[in-house]
N, C-alpha and C positions, 0 to 999 in steps of 0.2 A: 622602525617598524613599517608594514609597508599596510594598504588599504585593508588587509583581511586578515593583520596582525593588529592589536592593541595587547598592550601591558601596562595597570595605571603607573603614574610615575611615581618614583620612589621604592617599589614595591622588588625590582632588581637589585636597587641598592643595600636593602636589607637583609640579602641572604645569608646564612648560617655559615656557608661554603659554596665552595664555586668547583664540584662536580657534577656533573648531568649523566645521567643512563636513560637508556630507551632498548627495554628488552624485548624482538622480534621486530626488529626497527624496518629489515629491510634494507633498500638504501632512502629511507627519508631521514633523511638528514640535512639537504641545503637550506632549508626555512629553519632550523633551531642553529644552525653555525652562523648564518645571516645575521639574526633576529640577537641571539643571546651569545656572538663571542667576546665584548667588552667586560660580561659577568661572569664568566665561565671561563674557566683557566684548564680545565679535561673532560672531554666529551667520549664519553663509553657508548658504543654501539652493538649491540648482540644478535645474533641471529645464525641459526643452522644452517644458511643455505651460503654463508660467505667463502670466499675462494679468491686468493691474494694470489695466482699464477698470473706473470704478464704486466705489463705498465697499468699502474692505476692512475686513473689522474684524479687531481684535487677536488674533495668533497663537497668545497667551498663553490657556488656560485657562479662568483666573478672571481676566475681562476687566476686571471691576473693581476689581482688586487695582494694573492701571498703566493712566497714560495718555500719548498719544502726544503727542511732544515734537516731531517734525518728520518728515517727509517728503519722499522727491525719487525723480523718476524721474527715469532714465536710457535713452535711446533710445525704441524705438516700446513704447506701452503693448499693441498688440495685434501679435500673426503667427500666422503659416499656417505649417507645417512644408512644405518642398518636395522636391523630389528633383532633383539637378544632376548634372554628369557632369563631369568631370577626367581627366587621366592616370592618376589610380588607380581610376578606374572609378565608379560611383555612387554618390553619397553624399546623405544627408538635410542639410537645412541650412536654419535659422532665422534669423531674424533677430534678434540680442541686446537684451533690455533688462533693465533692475534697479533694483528698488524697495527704496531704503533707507530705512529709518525708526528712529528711536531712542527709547523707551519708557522713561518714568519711574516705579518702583515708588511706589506712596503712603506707603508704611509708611515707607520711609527715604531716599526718593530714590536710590537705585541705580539707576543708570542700563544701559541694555543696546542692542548694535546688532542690528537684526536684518535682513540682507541677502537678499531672494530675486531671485537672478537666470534670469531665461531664455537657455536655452543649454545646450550641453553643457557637460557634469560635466568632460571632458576640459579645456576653456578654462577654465573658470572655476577648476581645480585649479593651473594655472600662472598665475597672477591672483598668488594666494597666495606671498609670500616663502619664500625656501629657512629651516628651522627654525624657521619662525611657526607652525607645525600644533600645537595644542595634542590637538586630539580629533579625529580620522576617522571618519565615521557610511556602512555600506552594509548595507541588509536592505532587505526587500522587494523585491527587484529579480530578475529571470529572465532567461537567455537568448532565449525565446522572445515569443509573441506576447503582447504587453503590456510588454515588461521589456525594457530599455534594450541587452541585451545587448554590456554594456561592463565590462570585466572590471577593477577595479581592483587587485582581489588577486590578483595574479596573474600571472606571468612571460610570458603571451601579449604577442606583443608587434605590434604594429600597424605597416601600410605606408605608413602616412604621419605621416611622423616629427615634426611638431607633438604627437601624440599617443598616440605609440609608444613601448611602457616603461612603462605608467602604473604597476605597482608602485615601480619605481624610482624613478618623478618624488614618489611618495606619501611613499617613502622619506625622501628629500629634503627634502619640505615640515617632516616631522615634527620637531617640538622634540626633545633628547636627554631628556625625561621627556615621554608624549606617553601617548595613549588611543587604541585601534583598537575598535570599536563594530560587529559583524558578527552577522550571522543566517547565515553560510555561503554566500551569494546572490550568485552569481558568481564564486567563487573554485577554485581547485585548489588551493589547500593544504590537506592532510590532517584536519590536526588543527584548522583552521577551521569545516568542513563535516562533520566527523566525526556533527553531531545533524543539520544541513539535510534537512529532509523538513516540508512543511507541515502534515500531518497525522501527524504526530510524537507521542506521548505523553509524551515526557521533556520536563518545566518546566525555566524556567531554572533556578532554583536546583539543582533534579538535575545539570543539565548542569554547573552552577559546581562543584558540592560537587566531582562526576568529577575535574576539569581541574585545579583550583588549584593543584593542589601537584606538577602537572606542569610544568617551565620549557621554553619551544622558543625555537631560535636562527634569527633568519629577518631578511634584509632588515637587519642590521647590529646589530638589535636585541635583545635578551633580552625574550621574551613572557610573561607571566604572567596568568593567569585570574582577573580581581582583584572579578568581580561578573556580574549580570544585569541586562535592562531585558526590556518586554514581549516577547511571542510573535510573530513574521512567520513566517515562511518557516521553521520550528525554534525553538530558543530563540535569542535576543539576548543575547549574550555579550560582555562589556567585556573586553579585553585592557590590561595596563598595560605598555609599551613603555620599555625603557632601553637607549640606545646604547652599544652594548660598543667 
C-alpha cells in the first residue's frame, strides 16, 4: 500500500473470492492492480468508451515488473456510441467487446486476469456469477455531463428490467465476505456520500479514522470502514462487507 492507500490487515486475506469489477472504470485501473494483485486472481473493467485498435500497453504501473502472457479479443475492436429507440424510449447503445489478457509477474510468476470490456457496467455486472463478487469498485462517476449516470448504489430502480435493481443484483454478485470500494459517486445512501464533494478537504484517512468504528446494516450485509485508497470525487473509502 502506498501513503494514500491503507487496507487494515487481514481484512484482504478474508475474502469470499478473488474477482474485482469497477463499472465505468475508465482507465483507473493502476492503484487497484498495484494495491490488490496478491488478492485478486481477475480484474473486470467496463466502460463505453474502450477501443483495443493498436498496441496496448500494460495496465500495470511498473510495466516492467510483468509480462504479458496472452491476449484475446472479443467482438468489434472499435464502436461508436449510438442512440436507438425502444418501447421504453431512448437509449444509448454500443456495440460490445472485451480485451482479455493474462499477465505474468517476473519476481514469482503470479499470474493475474485482467478483463476490459466495452459496454455498460449494467451487462457486464450480470456477466458475473451470483456470490463470485469478491470487491466492487464505483468513484469517479456523476450524474451529469461526463458521468455514466448509473446508479449502482442505490435503490433507484430502472424500466427496464435487464437492468433494473442494480443494488440488488450488486447485492447478489457479492461473496458473503466481500469489499464495496466507493467515493460517494452515485449513490443515495447516507453514510456512503456522507464526504462526496470533489473539492472536499477531508483525506481519506480522516474520512476512515471518522467511520470505522461505526457498523451499518444495508443490503443484507454488515458494513464496516475497514481503509482508504486515493482521492476522486471526496475520499475513497473501502467498506468490508459480511452477510448477516
Amino acid at each position: 500500500m502506498s501513503e494514500e492507500s491503507f487496507i487494515e490487515p487481514g481484512v484482504l486475506e478474508n475474502l469470499g473470492c478473488k474477482t474485482f469489477f469497477y463499472p465505468a472504470a475508465g482507465a483507473d485501473w493502476g492503484e487497484f492492480l498495484d494495491c490488490l494483485e496478491d488478492r485478486v486472481d481477475e480484474f473486470r473493467f467496463s466502460d463505453i468508451t474502450y477501443n483495443f485498435s493498436g498496441k496496448k500497453p500494460s495496465p500495470f504501473s511498473n510495466r516492467d515488473h510483468h509480462r504479458l502472457v496472452s491476449s484475446e479479443l472479443y467482438g468489434q475492436s472499435v464502436a461508436s456510441i449510438e442512440t436507438r429507440t425502444s418501447r421504453y424510449g431512448s437509449y444509448r447503445h454500443v456495440e460490445s467487446g472485451q480485451l482479455t489478457e493474462i499477465f505474468e509477474r517476473i519476481r514469482d510468476q503470479k499470474r493475474t486476469v485482467v478483463i476490459r470490456r466495452r459496454g455498460f457496467g449494467q451487462y457486464a455486472l450480470n456477466e458475473i456469477a451470483d456470490g463470485a463478487l469478491g470487491i466492487f469498485v464505483h468513484r469517479g462517476d456523476s450524474p451529469g455531463e461526463g458521468g455514466s449516470n448509473i446508479w449502482f448504489l442505490s435503490h433507484w430502480k430502472c424500466k427496464y428490467p435487464p437492468v433494473g435493481s442494480l443494488f440488488a443484483t450488486v447485492c447478489r454478485k457479492l461473496a458473503d465476505r466481500s469489499l464495496v470500494i466507493s467515493d460517494g459517486s452515485n449513490t443515495d445512501f447516507k453514510f456512503l456520500r456522507k464526504y462526496h464533494e470533489p473539492r472536499t478537504r477531508t483525506t481519506g484517512l480522516e474520512a476512515y479514522s471518522h467511520l470505522r468504528k461505526i457498523p451499518h446494516y444495508l443490503g443484507g450485509f454488515k458494513w464496516n470502514c475497514v481503509g482508504h485508497m486515493k482521492q476522486k470525487n471526496g475520499p475513497t473509502l473501502v467498506w468490508s462487507l459480511v452477510r448477516v
